[in-house]
C-alpha positions in Angstrom: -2.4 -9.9 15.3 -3.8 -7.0 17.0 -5.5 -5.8 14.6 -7.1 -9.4 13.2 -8.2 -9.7 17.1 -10.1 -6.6 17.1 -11.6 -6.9 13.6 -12.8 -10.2 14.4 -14.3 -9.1 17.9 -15.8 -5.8 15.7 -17.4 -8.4 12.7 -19.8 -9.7 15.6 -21.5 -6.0 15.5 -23.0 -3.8 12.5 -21.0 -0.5 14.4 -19.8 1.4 11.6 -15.9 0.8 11.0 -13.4 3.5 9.1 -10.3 1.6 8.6 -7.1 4.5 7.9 -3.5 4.2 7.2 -0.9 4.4 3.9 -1.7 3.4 0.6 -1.0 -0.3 0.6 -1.2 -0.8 4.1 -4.5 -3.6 3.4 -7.2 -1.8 4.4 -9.8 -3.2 1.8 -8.6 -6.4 3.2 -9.7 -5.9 6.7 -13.0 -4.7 5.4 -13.5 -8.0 3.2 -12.0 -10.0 6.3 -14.5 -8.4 8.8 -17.7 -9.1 6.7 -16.4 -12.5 6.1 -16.6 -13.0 10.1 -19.9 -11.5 10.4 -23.7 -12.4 10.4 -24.0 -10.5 7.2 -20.9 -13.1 5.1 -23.5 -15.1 3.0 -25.0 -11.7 1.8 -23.0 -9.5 -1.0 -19.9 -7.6 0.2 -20.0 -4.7 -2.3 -17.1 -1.6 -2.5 -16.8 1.6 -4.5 -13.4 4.3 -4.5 -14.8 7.3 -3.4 -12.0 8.9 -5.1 -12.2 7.2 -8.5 -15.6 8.4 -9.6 -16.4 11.7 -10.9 -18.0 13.9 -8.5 -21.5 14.5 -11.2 -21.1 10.3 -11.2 -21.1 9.0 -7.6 -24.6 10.3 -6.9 -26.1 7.5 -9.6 -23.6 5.0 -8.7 -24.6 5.0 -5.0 -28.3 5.4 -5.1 -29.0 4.6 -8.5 -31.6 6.4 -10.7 -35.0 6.4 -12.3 -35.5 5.5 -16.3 -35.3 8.7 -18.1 -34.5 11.0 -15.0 -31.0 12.3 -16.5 -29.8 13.0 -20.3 -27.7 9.7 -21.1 -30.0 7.5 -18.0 -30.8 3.8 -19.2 -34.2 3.6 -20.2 -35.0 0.8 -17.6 -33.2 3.1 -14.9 -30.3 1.3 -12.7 -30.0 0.4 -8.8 -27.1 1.5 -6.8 -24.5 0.2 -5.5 -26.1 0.6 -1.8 -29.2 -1.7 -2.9 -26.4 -4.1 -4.3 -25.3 -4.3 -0.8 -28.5 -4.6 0.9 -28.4 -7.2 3.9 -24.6 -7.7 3.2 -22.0 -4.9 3.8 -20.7 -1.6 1.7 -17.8 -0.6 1.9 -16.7 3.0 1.1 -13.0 3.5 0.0 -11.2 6.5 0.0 -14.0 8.2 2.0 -11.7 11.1 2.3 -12.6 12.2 -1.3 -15.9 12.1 -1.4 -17.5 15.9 -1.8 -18.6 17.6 0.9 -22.7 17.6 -1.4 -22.1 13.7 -1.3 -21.3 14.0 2.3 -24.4 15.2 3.4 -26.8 12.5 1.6 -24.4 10.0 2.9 -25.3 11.4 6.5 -28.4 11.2 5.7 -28.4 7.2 4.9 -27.2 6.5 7.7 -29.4 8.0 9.9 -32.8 6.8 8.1 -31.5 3.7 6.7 -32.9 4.5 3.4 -32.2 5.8 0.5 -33.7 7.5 -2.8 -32.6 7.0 -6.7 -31.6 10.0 -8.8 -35.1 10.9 -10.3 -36.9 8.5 -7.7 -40.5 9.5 -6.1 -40.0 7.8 -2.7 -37.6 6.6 -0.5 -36.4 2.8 -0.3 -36.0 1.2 2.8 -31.8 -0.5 3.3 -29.9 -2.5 5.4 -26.0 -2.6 5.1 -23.2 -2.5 7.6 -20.9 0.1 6.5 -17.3 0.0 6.4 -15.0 2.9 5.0 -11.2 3.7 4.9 -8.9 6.6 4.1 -5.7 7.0 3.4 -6.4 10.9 4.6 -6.5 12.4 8.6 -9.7 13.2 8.4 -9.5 15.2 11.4 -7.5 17.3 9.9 -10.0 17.7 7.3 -12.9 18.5 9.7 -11.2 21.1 11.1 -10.1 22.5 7.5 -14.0 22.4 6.7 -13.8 20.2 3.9 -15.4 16.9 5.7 -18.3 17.1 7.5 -17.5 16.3 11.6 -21.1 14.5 12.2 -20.5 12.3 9.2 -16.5 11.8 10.8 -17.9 10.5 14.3 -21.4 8.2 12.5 -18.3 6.5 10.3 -16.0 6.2 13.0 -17.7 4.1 15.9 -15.2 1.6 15.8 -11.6 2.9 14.0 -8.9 0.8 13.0 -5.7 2.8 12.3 -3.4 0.1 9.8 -0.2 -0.3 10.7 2.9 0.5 7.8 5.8 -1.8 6.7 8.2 0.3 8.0 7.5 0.4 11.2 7.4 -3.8 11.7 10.7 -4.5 9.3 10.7 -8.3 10.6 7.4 -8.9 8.3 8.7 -7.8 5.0 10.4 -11.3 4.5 7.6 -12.9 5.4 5.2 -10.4 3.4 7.9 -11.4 0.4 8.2 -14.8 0.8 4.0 -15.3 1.1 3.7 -13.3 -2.4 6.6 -16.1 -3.7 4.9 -19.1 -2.6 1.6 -17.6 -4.3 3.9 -17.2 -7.7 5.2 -20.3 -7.6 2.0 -22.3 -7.4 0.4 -19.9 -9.9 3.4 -21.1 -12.2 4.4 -23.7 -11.4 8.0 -21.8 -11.0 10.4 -21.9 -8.1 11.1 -18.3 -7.2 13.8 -17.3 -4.4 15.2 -14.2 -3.0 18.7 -14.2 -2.8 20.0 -13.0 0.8 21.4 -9.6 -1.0 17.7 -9.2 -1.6 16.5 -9.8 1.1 19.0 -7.8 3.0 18.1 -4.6 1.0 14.6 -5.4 1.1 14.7 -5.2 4.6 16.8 -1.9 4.5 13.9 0.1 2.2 11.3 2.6 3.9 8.4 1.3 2.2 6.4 4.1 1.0 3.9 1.9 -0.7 4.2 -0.5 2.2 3.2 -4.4 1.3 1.4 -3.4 -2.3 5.1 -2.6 -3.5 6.2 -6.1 -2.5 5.6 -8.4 -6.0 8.2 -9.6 -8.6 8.7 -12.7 -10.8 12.2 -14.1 -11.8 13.9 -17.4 -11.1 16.1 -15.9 -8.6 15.0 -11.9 -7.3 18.4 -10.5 -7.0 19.4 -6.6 -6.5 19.3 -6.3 -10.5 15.0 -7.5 -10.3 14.0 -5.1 -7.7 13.3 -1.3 -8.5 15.7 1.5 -8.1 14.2 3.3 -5.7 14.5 0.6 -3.4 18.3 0.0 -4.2 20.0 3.6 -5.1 21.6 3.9 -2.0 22.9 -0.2 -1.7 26.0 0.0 -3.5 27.7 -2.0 -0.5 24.8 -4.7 -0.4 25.8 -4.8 -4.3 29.2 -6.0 -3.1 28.3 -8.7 -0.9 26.0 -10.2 -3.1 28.7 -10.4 -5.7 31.4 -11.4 -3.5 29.0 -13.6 -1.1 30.5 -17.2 -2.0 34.5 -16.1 -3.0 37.4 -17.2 -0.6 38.2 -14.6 2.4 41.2 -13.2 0.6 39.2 -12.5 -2.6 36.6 -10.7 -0.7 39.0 -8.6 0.8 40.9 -7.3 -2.7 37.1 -6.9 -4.2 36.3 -4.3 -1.9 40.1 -2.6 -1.9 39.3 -2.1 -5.4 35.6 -0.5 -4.9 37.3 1.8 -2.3 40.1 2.7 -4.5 37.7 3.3 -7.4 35.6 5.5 -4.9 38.5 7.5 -3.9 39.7 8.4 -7.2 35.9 9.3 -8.4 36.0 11.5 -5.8 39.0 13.4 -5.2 40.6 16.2 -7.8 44.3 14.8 -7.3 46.2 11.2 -6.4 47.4 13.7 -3.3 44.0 14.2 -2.2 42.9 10.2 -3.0 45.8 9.2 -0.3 45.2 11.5 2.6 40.9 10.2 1.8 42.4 6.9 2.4 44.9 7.4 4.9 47.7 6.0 3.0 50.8 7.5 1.7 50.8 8.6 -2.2 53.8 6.2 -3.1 51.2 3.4 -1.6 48.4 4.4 -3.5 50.7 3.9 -6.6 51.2 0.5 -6.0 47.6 -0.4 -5.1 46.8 1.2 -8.8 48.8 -1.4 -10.0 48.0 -4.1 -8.4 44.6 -3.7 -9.8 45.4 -1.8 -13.1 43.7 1.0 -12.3 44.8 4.3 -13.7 45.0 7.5 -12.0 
């Protein structure tokens, strides 16, 4: 909430805006949702990864170039992705991987507002809001010399530092269940979570945060969701198989799973009592009871 307040209070400016956080954390989705609140929404909203062009690329794809200026160039030449955005907004992701010879023309368009094609004999006059977003400290960077500070502090008038799942576990339910409902009309399906899901979903760190959150089945139990997120649930394994037996039931389900674990894990039935607490001639009989051999 926060952060919606703030971007909606920054979408009535043109300050510059660099959006950081994790991967997955929705970053391009405040920059879309803050030139949908501005002055500049009717006009195009344009973005580029910084990250996923090659460095000899981004040059032409940000300013464009001149027919014939560069072995390969389209004879008619090609505008950039800046004059794409002109009157509207562009937004820059993954600033943080842009090189530092990129850096420096960047500065330079956003202190003349203009900019000039590969091979072009003039300048061209722009006017773009610009938002960007890293998944990188750029601080860190500035100080390591490999991002330029005065291009850090003409980016970061206004910063908006994303917030990951982990750290606000009550949404991940509601992040899950929103994702369902958009399944479900997509597919006319009626996809649930069962509650061992959702218990273990809660329980995982999140390292891709809300982009890791998507699955389709008729019901998502533990056996739909990745094993990285349920390695370590052996016991939330157990309640979803046991959640609807009888009390008594329950009880000899997990005797059995702790009995199992004890004997995986010890060298001798002497060893599997005493990690139990029981006496050996006790162990015996539990091994029978459930036909488990030593």
């Amino acid at each position: 909430r926060h952060i919606r307040e703030l971007g909606q209070r920054i979408a009535r400016t043109d300050f510059p805006v660099l959006i950081t956080g994790e991967t997955g954390t929705g970053k391009e989705v405040i920059a879309r949702a803050i030139h949908m609140e501005s002055g500049r929404s009717a006009e195009p909203f344009v973005a580029i990864n910084c990250g996923a062009i090659p460095a000899e690329l981004l040059e032409s794809e940000l300013f464009g170039y001149e027919g014939g200026s560069f072995t390969g160039a389209k004879r008619q030449g090609k505008i950039g992705k800046f004059e794409m955005a002109n009157k509207g907004t562009f937004f820059l992701d993954e600033i943080g991987d842009m090189p530092l010879h990129m850096q420096v023309k960047l500065l330079r368009v956003l202190q003349e507002h203009e900019i000039e094609r590969v091979g072009g004999s003039g300048p061209i006059p722009i006017d773009v809001r610009i938002l960007s977003a890293t998944r990188m400290n750029l601080m860190e960077m500035v100080q390591a010399g490999t991002f330029r500070e005065d291009l850090y502090y003409r980016l970061a008038v206004v910063n908006i530092q994303t917030v990951a799942l982990r750290a606000c576990p009550e949404d991940i339910i509601l992040h899950a269940l929103d994702y369902l409902d958009e399944l479900n009309r997509q597919y006319k399906t009626h996809v649930d979570l069962s509650d061992g899901a959702r218990r273990c979903l809660k329980a995982h760190s999140w390292p891709g945060n809300v982009r890791e959150l998507q699955n389709e089945d008729s019901l998502i139990t533990l056996d739909n969701l990745p094993k990285i997120i349920t390695v370590n649930q052996k016991e939330e394994r157990i309640m979803e198989d046991i959640e609807h037996l009888p009390l008594k039931e329950k009880m000899n389900r997990f005797e059995k799973m702790l009995l199992e674990e004890a004997l995986r894990s010890n060298k001798s039935m002497t060893a599997a009592a005493t990690s139990l607490g029981i006496e050996r001639s006790l162990l015996y009989k539990k091994l029978k009871k459930y036909h488990l051999k030593e």
